[in-house]
VEXKOL-160780 format. One line per 2 residues: number of its first residue (from 1); for each residue x, y, z of C-alpha. Coordinates in pm, 1 decimal, padded with zeros to 6 digits. Each point is the difference from the previous one (the first is absolute). Last residue first. Example, Ala and Ser with C-alpha at 12.3 -4.5 7.8 and 13.67 -1.06 7.14 Angstrom:
<atoms>
2) 01367.0/-00106.0/00714.0  -00137.0/-00344.0/00066.0
</atoms>
This chain:
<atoms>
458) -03549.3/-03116.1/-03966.7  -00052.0/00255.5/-00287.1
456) -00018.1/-00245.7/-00272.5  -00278.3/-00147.6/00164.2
454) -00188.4/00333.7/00098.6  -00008.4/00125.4/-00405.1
452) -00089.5/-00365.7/-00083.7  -00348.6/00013.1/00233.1
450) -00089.2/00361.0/-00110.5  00043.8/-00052.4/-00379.0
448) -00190.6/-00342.1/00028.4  -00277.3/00132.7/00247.6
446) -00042.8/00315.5/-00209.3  -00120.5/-00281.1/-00284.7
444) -00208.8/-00160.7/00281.7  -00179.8/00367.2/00060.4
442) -00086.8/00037.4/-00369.3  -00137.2/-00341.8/-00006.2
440) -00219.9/00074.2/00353.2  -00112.9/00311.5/-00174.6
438) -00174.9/-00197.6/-00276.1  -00180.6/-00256.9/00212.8
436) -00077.3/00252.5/00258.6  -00171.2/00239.7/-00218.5
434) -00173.3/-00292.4/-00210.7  -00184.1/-00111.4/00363.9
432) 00007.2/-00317.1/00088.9  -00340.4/-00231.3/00036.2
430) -00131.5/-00300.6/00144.0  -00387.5/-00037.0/-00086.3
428) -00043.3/-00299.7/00242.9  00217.7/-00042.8/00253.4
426) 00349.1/-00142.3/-00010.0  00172.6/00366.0/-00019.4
424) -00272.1/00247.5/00030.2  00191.4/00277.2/-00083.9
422) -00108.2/00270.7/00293.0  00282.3/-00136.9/00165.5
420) 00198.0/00205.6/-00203.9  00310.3/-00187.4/-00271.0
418) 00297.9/00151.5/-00062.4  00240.2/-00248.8/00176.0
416) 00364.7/00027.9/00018.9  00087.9/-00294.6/00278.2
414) 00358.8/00022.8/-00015.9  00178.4/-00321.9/00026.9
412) 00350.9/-00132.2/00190.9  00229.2/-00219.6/-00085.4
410) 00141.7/-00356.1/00104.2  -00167.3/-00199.0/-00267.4
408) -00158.7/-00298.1/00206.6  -00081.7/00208.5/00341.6
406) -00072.3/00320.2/-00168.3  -00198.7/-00118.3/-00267.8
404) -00160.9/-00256.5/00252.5  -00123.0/00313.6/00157.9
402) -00175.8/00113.0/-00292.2  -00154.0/-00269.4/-00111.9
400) -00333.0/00011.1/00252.6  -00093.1/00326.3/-00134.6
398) -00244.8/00076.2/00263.4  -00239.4/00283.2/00051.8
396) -00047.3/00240.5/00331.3  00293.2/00228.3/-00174.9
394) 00228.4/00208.3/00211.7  00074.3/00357.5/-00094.0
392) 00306.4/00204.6/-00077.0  -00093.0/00358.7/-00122.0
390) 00081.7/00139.6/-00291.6  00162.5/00277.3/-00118.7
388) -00238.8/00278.3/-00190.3  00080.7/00107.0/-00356.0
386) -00169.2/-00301.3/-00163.1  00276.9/-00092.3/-00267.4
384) 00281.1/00178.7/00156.0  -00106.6/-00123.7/00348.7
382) -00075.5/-00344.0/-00084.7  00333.9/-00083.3/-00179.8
380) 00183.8/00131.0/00325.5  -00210.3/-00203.9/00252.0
378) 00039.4/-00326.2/-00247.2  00409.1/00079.1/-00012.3
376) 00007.7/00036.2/00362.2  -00209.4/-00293.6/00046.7
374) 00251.6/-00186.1/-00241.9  00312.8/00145.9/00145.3
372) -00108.9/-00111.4/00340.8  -00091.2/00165.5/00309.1
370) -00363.9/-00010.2/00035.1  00013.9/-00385.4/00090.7
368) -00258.9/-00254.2/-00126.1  -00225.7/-00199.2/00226.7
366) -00145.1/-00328.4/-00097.6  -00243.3/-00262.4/00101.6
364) 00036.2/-00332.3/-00075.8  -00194.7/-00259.3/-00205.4
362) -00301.1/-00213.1/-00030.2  -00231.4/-00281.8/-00204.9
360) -00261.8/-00258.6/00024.0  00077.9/-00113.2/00373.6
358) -00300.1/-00257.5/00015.8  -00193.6/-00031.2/00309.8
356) -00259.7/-00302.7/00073.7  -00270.9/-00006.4/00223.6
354) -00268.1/-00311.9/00113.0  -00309.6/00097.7/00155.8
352) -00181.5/-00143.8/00325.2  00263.2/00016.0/00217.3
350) 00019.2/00376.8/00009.3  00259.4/00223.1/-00167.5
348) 00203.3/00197.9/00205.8  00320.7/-00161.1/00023.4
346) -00033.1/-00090.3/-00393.1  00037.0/00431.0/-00040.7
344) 00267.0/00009.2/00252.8  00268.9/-00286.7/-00153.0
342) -00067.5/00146.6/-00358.0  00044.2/00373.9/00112.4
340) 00279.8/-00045.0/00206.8  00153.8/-00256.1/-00299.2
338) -00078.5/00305.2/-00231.4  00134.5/00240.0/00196.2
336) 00342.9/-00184.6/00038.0  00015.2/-00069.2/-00386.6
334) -00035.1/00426.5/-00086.0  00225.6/00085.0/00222.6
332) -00073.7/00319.0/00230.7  00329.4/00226.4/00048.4
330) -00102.4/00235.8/-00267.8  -00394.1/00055.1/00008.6
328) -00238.3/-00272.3/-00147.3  -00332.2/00009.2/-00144.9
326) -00237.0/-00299.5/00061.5  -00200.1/-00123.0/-00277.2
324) -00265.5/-00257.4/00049.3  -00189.4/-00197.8/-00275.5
322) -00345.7/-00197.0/00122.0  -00172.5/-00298.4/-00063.8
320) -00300.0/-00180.1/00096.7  -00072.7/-00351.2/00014.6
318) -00323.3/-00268.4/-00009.6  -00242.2/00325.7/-00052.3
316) -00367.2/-00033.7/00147.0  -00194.7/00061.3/-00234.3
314) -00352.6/00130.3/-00111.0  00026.9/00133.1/-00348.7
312) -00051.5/00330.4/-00140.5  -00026.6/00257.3/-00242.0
310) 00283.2/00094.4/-00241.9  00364.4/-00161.9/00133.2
308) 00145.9/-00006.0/00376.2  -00065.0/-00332.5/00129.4
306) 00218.3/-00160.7/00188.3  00385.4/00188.7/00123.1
304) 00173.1/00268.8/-00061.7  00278.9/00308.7/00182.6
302) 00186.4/00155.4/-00195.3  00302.6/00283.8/00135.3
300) -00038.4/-00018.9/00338.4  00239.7/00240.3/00198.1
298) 00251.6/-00033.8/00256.3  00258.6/00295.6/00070.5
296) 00332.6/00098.7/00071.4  00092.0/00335.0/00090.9
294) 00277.8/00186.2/-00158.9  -00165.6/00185.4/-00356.7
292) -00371.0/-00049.7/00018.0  -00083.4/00028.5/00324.8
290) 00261.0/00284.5/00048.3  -00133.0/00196.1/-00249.2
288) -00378.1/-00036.2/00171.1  00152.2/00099.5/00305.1
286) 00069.7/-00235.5/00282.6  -00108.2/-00012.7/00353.5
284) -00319.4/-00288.6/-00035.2  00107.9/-00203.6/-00336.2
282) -00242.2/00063.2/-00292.5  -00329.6/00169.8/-00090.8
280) -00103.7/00299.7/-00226.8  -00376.6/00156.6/-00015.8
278) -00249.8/00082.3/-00267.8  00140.3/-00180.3/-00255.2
276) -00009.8/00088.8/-00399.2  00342.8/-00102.4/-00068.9
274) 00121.9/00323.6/-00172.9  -00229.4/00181.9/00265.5
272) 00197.8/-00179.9/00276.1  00297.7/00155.4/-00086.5
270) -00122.5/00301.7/-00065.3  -00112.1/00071.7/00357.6
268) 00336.5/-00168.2/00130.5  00182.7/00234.1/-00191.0
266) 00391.3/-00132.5/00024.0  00310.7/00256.0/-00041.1
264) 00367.4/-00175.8/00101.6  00084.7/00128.7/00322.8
262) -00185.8/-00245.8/00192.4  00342.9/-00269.5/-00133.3
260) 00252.0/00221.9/00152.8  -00189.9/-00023.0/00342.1
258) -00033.4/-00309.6/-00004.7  00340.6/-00022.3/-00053.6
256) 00071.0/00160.7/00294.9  -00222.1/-00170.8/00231.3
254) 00215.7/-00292.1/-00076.2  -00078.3/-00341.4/-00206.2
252) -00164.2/-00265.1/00169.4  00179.8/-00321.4/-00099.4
250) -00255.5/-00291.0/-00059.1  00162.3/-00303.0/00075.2
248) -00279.9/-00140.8/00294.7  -00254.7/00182.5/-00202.8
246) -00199.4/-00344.7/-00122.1  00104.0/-00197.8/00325.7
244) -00323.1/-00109.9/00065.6  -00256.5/00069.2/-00319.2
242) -00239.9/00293.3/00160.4  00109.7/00256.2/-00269.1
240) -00076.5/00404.7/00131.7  -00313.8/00153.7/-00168.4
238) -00100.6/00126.6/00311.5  -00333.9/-00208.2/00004.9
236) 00219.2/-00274.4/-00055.2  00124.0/-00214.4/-00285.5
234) 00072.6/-00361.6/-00055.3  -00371.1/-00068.1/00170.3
232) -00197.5/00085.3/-00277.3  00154.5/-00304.0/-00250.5
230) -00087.8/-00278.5/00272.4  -00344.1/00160.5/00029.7
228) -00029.8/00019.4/-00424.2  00146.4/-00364.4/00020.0
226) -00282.2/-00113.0/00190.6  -00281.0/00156.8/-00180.0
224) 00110.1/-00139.3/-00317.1  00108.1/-00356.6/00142.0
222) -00387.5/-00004.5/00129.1  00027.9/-00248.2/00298.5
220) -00254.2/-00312.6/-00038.1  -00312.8/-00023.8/00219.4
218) -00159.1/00339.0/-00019.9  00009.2/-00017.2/-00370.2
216) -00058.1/-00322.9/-00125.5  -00360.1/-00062.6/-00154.7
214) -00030.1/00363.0/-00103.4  00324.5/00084.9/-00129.6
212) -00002.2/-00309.3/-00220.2  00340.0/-00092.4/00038.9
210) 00367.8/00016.1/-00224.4  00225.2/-00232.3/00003.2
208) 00277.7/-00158.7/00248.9  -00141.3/00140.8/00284.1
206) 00202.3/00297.2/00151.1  00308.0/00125.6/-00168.5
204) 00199.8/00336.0/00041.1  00267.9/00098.6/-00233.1
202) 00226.8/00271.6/00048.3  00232.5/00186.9/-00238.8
200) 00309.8/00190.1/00076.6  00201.1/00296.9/-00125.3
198) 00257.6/00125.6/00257.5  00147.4/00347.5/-00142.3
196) 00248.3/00246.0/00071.3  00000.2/00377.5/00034.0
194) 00204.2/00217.9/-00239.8  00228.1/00286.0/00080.0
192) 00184.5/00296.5/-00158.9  -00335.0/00111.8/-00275.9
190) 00131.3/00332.4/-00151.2  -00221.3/00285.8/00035.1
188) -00166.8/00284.9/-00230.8  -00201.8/00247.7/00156.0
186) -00179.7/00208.1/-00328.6  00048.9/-00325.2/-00229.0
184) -00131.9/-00203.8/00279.6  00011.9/-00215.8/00351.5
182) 00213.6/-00229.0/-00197.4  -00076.4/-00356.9/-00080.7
180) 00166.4/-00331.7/-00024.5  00092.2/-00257.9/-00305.4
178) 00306.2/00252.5/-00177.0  00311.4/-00190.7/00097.9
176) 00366.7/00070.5/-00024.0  00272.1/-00251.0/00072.1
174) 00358.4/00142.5/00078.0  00365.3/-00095.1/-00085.4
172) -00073.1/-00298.0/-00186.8  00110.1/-00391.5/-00091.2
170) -00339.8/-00101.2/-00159.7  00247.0/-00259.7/-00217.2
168) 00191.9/-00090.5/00261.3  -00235.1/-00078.2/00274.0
166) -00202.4/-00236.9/-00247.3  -00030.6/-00321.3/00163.5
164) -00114.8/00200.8/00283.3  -00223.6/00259.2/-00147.8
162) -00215.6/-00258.9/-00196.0  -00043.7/-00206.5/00355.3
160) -00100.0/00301.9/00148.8  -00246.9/00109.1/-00297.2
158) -00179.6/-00361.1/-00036.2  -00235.0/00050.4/00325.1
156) -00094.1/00384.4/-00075.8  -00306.8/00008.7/00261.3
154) -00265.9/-00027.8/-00211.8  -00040.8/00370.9/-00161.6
152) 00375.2/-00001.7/-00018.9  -00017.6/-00293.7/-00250.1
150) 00083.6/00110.6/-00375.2  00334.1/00164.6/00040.4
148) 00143.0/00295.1/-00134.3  00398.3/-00045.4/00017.9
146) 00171.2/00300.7/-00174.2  00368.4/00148.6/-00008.3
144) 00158.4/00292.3/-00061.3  00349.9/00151.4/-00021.7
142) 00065.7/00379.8/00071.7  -00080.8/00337.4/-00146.8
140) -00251.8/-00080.6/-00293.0  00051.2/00331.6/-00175.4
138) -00034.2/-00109.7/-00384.8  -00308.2/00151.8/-00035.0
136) -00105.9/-00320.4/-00143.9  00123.4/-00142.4/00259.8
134) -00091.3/00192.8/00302.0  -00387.9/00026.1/-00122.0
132) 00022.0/-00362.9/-00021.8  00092.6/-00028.4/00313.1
130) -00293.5/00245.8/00158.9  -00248.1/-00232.9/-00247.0
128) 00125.2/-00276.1/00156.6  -00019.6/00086.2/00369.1
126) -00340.2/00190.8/-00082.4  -00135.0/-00380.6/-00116.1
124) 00062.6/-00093.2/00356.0  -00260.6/00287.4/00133.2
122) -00290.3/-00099.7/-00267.7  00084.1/-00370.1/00042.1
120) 00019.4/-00037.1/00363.5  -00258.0/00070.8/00205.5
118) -00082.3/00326.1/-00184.2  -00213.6/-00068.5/-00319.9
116) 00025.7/-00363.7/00098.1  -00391.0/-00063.4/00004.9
114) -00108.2/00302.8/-00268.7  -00092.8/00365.2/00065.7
112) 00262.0/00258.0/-00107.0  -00040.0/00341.6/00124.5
110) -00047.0/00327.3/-00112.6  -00384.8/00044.1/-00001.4
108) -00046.8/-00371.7/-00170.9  00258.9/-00182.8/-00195.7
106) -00096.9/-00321.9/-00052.1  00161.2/-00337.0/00002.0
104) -00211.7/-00328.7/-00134.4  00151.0/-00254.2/00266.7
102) -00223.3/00120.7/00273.1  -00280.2/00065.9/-00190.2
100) -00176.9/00343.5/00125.3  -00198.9/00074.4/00291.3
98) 00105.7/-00276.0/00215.1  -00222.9/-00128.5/00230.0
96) -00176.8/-00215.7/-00151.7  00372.9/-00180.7/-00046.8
94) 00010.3/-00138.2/00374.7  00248.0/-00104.0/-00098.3
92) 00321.6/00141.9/-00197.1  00278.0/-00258.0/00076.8
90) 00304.3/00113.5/00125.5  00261.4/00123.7/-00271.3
88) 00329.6/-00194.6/-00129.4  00278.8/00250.3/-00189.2
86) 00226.4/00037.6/00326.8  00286.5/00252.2/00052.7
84) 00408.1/00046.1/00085.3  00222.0/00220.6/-00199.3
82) 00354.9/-00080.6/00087.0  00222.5/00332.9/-00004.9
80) 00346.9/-00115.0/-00055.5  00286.8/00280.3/00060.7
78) 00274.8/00041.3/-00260.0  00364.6/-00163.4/-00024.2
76) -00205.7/-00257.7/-00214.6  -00126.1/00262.3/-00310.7
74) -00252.9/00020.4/-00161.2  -00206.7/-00292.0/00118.4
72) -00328.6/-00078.3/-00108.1  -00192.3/-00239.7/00156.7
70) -00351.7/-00170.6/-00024.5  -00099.3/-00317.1/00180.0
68) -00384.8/-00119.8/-00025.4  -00138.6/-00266.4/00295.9
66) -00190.4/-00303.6/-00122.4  -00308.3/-00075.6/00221.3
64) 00049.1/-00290.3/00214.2  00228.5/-00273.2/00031.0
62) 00227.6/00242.7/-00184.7  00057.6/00054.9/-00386.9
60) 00238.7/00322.5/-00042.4  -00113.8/00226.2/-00262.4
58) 00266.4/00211.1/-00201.8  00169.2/00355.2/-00102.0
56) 00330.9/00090.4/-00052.1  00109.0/00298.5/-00177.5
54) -00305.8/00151.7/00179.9  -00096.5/00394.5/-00190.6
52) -00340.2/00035.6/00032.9  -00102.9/-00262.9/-00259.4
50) 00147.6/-00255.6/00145.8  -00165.2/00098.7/00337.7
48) -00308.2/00006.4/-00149.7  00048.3/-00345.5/-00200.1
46) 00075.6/-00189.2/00340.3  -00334.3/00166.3/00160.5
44) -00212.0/-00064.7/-00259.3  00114.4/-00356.0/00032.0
42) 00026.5/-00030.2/00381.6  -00404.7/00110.9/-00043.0
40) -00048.7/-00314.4/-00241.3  00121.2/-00239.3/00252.1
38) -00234.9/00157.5/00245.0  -00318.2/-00019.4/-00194.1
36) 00111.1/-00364.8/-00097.2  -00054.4/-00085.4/00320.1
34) -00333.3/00180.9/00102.6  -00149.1/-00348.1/00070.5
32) 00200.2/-00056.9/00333.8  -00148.0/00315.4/00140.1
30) 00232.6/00189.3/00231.0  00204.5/00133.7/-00214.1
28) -00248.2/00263.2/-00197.9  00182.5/00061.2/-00324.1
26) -00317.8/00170.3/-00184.8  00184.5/00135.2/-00313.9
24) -00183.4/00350.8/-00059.1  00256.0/00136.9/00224.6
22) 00295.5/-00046.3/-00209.6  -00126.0/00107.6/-00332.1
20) -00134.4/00346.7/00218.6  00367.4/00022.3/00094.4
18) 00077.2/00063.1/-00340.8  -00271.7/00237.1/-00144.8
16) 00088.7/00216.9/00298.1  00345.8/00004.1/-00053.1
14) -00119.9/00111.1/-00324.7  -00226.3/00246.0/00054.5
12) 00289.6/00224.0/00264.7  00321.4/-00082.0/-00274.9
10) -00001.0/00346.0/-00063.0  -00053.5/00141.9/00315.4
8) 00200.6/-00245.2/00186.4  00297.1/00053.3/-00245.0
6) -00057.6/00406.0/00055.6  -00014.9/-00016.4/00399.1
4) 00354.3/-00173.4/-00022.5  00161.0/00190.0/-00246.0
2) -00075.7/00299.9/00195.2  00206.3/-00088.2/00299.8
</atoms>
């Protein structure tokens, strides 16, 4: 529809302009002094969604981060879309490496480089710029509703408990999402599943300060070198978990599927070349797809401990600390692995160092169906905007909210992502290209025509 392309094109240097307001707030949620940063965020989000077209719009105080509400609804025999997204970013270290500031957006060779350019500000602001195309075109379709939230980057804690007291208000018919990836523009795919996630953090204690490393080592254990053997032994040579009872409720899915899921393309060669390895590694009889999309894994993801500034200095460390992520596939809860992994990691540390193992944050995985209106609608919307139909793919990342959505609310979400993993989401010059950013609001607006047209055709 030409009014479509035309609003986009017109609007194109603002939307820009706007979103680049957004992203130059730093709203990183997991540092306590960044506070204000988030409260401020909610704000530009509440007064975006005014402005796009919201008869109601408001911030919701939580234990937390506040959480913005937006709705407009035209009419109540209509469906509800409810918009769901996040406006908090992960922090930006190590910043040497980034090659612009990460709060200070540019646009370089197509693409926008800024922490949150993609994960979730650039692809959440689409959601409202796609509305507010439908407004002022007066063409919004259906009822919607917002909730961006300022805590997905920590686990969401305040979201569930926001969702249940509120089960009226967010009553819906469908929840659509743009926080995961396609494979691209040219082979566009719809994210239908979602692994889980165990977050933990260990703590490993030898004498109760730090040594001279010359007068004590050899007689006192090193907690560094200790927990780096206790760490190495969670995973194999085959890359398979070593924690008992870590795949007991795995669910192997079918030869079949597998098969489904090889269809989609992958270059391996390439694929390494974007990260600059020479060689891949993972679980012994899987593909690298299937590694990342329904096996579980274990990784390390910071390890510290003594001594690490400019020059040096002779210690031997009193603790050392590490963060551990396991990623979940449906059937594994996130609780159970992390009592396995807290009972298993202090069964194999030695006498002579004292562990403890904090459960920081986690959540479910999730698999949407193919046969729903909103996948429908989401397949249709791609295929007039992109002119291919997409594929279904599962995600290796997390979005631990989404099956407490489902759980709490009773409906269903569509995972409509437009991001590449070439984006550098939580590493350091995180980008999103302007091509995706723009077609992904054209192909939400289809997504409104596409999704009522099925509902009133049930």
């Amino acid at each position: 529809m030409k009014y479509i392309k035309d609003y986009i094109n017109e609007n194109r240097d603002r939307f820009i302009h706007e979103l680049f307001g957004l992203i130059r707030i730093p709203s990183i949620s997991s540092l306590a002094d960044h506070k204000e940063e988030m409260i401020h965020a909610a704000e530009y989000w509440r007064k975006t969604l005014r402005e796009a077209g919201c008869d109601r719009s408001e911030i919701f105080p939580t234990e937390g981060n506040p959480i913005v509400y937006g709705e407009k609804i035209v009419d109540q025999e209509l469906p509800t879309v409810l918009v769901y997204g996040h406006y908090d970013v992960m922090p930006v270290d190590p910043l040497d490496l980034w090659k612009s500031q990460p709060f200070k957006p540019e646009v370089r060779d197509g693409k926008l480089f800024a922490r949150g350019a993609d994960d979730d500000k650039g692809q959440s602001f689409m959601h409202a710029k796609a509305f507010e195309l439908m407004v002022q075109t007066n063409t919004l379709p259906c009822n919607v509703k917002f909730m961006i939230e300022g805590e997905e980057e920590v686990g969401s804690m305040n979201i569930a408990p926001f969702c249940r007291k509120n089960t009226e208000l967010l009553k819906s018919d469908i929840i659509l999402v743009s926080d995961t990836s396609m494979i691209g523009l040219s082979c566009p795919s719809i994210t239908v599943g979602l692994r889980g996630l165990a977050y933990m953090q260990v703590e490993v204690t030898g004498p109760d300060h730090d040594l001279h490393s010359g007068i004590f080592g050899g007689a006192v254990a090193n907690p560094a070198n200790v927990l780096t053997k206790m760490i190495a032994s969670l995973t194999d040579d085959q890359g398979h978990v070593t924690i008992p009872g870590f795949y007991d409720d795995v669910v192997e899915i079918t030869q079949e599927e597998r098969d489904e899921m090889a269809k989609a393309p992958f270059d391996e060669e390439e694929y390494k070349k974007s990260m600059s390895v020479n060689a891949l590694f993972g679980e012994n009889g899987y593909s690298t797809k299937e590694r990342t999309g329904i096996r579980p894994t274990l990784d390390i993801n910071g390890i510290w401990s003594g001594y690490i500034a400019e020059g040096t200095k002779t210690v031997l460390p009193s603790k050392a600390y590490a963060k551990i992520s396991m990623r979940l596939v449906p059937n594994q809860d996130c609780r159970k692995i992390g009592e396995l992994f807290e009972k298993h990691f202090r069964s194999i540390a030695p006498d002579y160092v004292n562990v403890q193992v904090q459960f920081l944050h986690g959540g479910q995985a999730y698999v949407s169906p193919i046969d729903t209106l909103g996948y429908q609608a989401a397949s249709r919307a791609i295929e007039t905007s992109l002119g291919k139909k997409p594929v279904p793919v599962r995600s290796g990342g997390s979005i631990p909210i989404i099956p407490q959505f489902e759980e709490i609310l009773g409906i269903k979400s569509i995972l409509l992502g437009f991001g590449l993993e070439s984006d550098a989401c939580h590493s350091p010059n995180e980008n999103y290209p302007l091509d995706n950013f723009f077609k992904g609001i054209e192909t939400i607006t289809y997504f409104y025509k596409y999704f009522a047209e099925l509902w009133g055709k049930k």
